[in-house]
Residue, then its C-alpha position, 0 to 999 in steps of 0.5 A: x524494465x526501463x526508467x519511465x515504464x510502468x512498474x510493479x508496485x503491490x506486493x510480490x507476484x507469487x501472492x496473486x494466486x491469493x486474490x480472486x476478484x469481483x468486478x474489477x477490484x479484488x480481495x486477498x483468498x478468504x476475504x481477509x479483514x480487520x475484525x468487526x471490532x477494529x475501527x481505530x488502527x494505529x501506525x508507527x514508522x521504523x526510527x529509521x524511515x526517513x522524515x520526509x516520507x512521514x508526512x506524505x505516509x499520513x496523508x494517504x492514511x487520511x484518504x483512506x479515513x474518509x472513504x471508510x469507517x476506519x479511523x488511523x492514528x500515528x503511534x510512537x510505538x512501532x513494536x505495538x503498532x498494527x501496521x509497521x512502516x519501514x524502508x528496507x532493502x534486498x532480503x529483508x526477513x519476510x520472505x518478499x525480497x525487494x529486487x533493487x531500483x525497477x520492479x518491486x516498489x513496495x509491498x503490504x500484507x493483507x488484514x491483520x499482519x500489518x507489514x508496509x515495506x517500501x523497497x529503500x533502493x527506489x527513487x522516491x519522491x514527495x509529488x510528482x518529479x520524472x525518474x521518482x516514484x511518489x511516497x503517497x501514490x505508493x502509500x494509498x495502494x499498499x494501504x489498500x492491501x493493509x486493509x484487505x484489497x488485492x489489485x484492481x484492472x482499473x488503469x485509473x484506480x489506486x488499487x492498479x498494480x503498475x504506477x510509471x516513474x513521475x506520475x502520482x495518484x492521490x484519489x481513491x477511484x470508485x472502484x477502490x471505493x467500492x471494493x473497500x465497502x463490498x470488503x467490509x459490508x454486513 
């Protein structure tokens, strides 16, 4: 796909087999969450992220915190974490090899696995910037992943699985609202 068009930037293709869904948005096969008892989640960054993608990482984390129950706190132990944050490239261990610039942004995997990889070789961004893609509009969906959503129809919602290059998405739509309260009702 050329620069500018809209890119994948949920997790690998082959996994959407493992998403049935309801209304527009979806959940991963079984409907995979956090247990009951885990409201607080803790997230650390690889020593190797960069700094200026902190800042934006934490501010998607805060969104997700006032749409749920969950709290998120910032740990300094990555090893201890439940949700790990890095920026990798290629093959990369997890059996979801990034593909280099275009394609594959970044991927999540669902509740309780807590892998958040951005692909390295992407342009990023912190805001809106032509030709880059943005580190929060990219941190909200797979956040949604980590929280056990799969991808929604909805154009406008964050859950959406194709962002174009310069264009940022800082809201949960309804649908993502109402997807995460139907996940983790009763």
């Amino acid at each position: 796909m050329q620069s500018g068009k809209k890119k994948h930037r949920g997790h690998n293709h082959d996994h959407d087999s493992n998403v049935y869904g309801v209304s527009h948005y979806s959940f991963f096969k079984g409907k995979l969450k956090w247990p009951r008892s885990k409201h607080h989640l803790t997230y650390a960054f690889l020593p190797t992220t960069p700094t200026e993608a902190m800042g934006p990482i934490s501010r998607a984390f805060r969104t997700w915190a006032i749409n749920t129950h969950f709290r998120f706190s910032r740990s300094q132990n990555y090893k201890r974490a439940d949700i790990k944050i890095s920026f990798e490239y290629g093959d990369h261990g997890d059996g979801s090899s990034f593909d280099g610039p275009g394609g594959v942004l970044a991927h999540a995997y669902a509740p309780t696995y807590g892998k958040f990889h951005y692909d390295a070789e992407e342009p990023w961004s912190v805001g809106a910037l032509e030709g880059y893609y943005d580190l929060e509009t990219v941190a909200l969906h797979e956040i949604g992943h980590l929280l056990g959503l799969g991808h929604s129809s909805v154009e406008g919602a964050v859950m959406y699985p194709y962002i174009a290059s310069g264009a940022t998405n800082l809201y949960l739509h309804d649908d993502d609202i109402q997807g995460i309260k139907v996940l983790y009702k009763s």
